[in-house]
matplotlib code that plots the C-alpha trace (Angstrom):
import matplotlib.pyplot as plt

x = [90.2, 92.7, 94.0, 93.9, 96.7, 98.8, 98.7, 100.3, 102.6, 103.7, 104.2, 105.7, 108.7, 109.1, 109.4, 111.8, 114.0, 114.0, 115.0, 118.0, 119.1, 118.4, 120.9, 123.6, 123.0, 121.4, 117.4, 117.9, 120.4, 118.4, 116.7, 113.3, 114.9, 117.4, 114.3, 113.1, 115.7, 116.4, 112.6, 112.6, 109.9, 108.9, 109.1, 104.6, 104.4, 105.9, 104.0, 100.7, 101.3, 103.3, 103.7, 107.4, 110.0, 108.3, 105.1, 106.6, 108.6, 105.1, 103.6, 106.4, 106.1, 102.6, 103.0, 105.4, 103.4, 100.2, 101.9, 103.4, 99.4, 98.4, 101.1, 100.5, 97.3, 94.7, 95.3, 99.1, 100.7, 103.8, 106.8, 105.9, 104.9, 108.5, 109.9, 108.4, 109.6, 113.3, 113.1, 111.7, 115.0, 117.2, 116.0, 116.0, 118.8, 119.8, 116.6, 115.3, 119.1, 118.8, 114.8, 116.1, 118.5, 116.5, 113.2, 111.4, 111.4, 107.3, 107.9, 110.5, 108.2, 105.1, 106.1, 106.1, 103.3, 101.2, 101.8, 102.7, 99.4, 97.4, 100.0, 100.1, 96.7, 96.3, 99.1, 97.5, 93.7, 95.6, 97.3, 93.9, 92.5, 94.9, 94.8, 91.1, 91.8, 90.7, 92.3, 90.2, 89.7, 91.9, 95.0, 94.7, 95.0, 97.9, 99.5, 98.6, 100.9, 103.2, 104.7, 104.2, 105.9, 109.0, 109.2, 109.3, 112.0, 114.3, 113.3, 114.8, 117.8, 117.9, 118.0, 120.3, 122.9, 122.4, 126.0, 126.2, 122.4, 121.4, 118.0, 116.7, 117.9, 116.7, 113.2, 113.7, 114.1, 111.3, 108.8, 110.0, 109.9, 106.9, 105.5, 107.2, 106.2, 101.8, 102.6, 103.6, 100.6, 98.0, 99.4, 99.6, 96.1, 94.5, 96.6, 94.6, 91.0, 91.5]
y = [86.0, 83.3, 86.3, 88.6, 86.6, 85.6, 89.4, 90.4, 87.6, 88.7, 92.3, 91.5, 89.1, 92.3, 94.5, 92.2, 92.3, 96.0, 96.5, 93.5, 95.9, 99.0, 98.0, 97.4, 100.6, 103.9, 104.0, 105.4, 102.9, 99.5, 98.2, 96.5, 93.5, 93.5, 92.9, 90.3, 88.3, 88.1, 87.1, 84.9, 86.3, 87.7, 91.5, 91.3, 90.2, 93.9, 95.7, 94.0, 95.3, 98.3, 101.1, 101.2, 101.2, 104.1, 102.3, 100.0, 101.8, 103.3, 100.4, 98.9, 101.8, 101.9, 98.7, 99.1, 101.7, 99.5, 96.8, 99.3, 101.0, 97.4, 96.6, 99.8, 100.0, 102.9, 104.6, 104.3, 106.2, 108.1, 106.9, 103.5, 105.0, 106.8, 103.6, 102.0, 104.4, 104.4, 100.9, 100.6, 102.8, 100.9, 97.4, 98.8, 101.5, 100.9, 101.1, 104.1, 105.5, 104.9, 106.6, 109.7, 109.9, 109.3, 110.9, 113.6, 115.1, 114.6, 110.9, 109.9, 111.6, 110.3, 107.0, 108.2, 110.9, 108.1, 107.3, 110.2, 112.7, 110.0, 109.8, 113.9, 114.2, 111.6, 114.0, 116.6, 115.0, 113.9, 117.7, 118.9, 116.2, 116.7, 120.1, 121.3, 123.3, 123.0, 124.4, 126.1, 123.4, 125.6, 126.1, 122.5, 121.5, 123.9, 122.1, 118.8, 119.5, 121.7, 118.8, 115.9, 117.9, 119.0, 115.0, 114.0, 115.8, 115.3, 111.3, 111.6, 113.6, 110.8, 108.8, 110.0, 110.8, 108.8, 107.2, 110.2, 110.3, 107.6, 106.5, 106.5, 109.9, 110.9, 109.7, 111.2, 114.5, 114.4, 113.5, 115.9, 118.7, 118.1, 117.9, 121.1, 122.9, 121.7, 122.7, 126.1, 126.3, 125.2, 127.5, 130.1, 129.5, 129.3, 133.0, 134.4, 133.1, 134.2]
z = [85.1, 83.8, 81.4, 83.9, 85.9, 82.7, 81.5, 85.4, 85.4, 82.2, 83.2, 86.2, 84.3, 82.2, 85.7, 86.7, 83.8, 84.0, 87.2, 86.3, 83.5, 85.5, 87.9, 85.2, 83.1, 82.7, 82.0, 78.2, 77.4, 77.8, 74.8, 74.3, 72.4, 75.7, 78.3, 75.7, 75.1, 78.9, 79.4, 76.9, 74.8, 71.6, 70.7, 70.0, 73.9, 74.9, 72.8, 73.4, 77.1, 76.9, 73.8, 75.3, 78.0, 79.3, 79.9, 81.3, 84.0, 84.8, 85.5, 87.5, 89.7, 89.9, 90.7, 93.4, 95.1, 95.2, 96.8, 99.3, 100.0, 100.3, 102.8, 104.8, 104.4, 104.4, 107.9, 108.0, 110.5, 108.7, 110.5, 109.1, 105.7, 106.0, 107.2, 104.0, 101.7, 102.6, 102.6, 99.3, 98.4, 100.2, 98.5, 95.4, 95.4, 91.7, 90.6, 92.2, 91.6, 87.5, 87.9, 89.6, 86.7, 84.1, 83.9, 84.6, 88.9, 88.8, 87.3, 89.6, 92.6, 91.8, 93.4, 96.6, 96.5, 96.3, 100.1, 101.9, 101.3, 103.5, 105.7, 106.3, 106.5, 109.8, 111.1, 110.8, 112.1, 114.8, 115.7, 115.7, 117.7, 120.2, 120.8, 119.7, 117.2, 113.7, 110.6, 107.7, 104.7, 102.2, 104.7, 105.8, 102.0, 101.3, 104.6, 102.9, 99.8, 101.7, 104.0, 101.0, 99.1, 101.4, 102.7, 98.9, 98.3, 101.0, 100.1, 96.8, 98.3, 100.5, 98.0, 95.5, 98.6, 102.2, 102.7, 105.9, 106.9, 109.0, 108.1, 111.9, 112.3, 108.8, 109.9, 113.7, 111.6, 109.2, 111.6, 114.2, 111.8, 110.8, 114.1, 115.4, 112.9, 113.5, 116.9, 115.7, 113.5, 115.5, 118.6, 116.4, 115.1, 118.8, 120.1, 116.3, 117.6, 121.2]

ax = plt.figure().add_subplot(projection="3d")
ax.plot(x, y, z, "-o")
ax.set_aspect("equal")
plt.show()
């Protein structure tokens, strides 16, 4: 257990010194000896946690995002998962700024398609709830992905470009397009079963 803990602290002084050069320069210009010598450490302590810088951004997100889920928690309601999200951005705009620049779309979204599917899918529970009508397992998956999928990317636009979107008016229009457009579905789904 004691390992456990000194193996996390460890990763998490080498998260740290990421994000420190992250916010100075772009992703594929910071070195492993860079993050070193600002942890204080020798070169064998990286790679006995991480093959490289890449494996390390990983886990920093990873890590980001669990600490997010464990914030929210498993049933969050997604105006507070949005709220999180564009907070996240906002507290770490360099960060997530040099990510969106430097690796792949699917990397730099996988951070937040770990929080928003869970958060769509009580949506959606609740849209049926309310008004009766239940979706067919297949269409309700597609719907799943559909809306993660459009909120992730207007999150990273948001991200890349939010100086002229408020973020309470960004979130106002994500969640009341999503809900207009349930509304549509499920009315349109009751007038094809009647």
């Amino acid at each position: 257990m004691k390992h456990a803990i000194t193996s996390y602290n460890t990763k998490k002084k080498l998260a740290a010194s990421l994000k420190r050069a992250m916010a100075q320069k772009p992703f594929n210009k910071i070195t492993v000896s860079e993050i070193m010598l600002d942890c204080d450490l020798n070169r064998k302590t990286f790679y006995y946690h991480f093959e490289d810088l890449n494996g390390l951004l990983h886990w920093m997100l990873e890590d980001d995002a669990n600490a997010l889920l464990e914030a929210l928690g498993p049933k969050a309601e997604l105006e507070r998962t949005l709220h999180f999200a564009l907070d996240y951005i906002e507290d770490n705009e360099a960060v997530v700024r040099c990510v969106l620049e430097s690796v792949t779309y699917e990397d730099a979204t996988a951070f937040f398609r770990l929080n928003l599917p869970a958060a769509v899918t009580k949506c959606i529970n609740d849209a049926e709830r309310s008004t009766g009508i239940l979706l067919d397992e297949p269409y309700r998956q597609f719907l799943i992905r559909f809306h993660t999928n459009a909120l992730v990317s207007y999150i990273v636009a948001w991200a890349l470009d939010h100086d002229d979107v408020d973020r309470g008016c960004a979130i106002r229009s994500m969640m009341g397009t999503l809900q207009q457009s349930l509304d549509g579905i499920l009315q349109h789904q009751k007038t094809m079963r009647t």
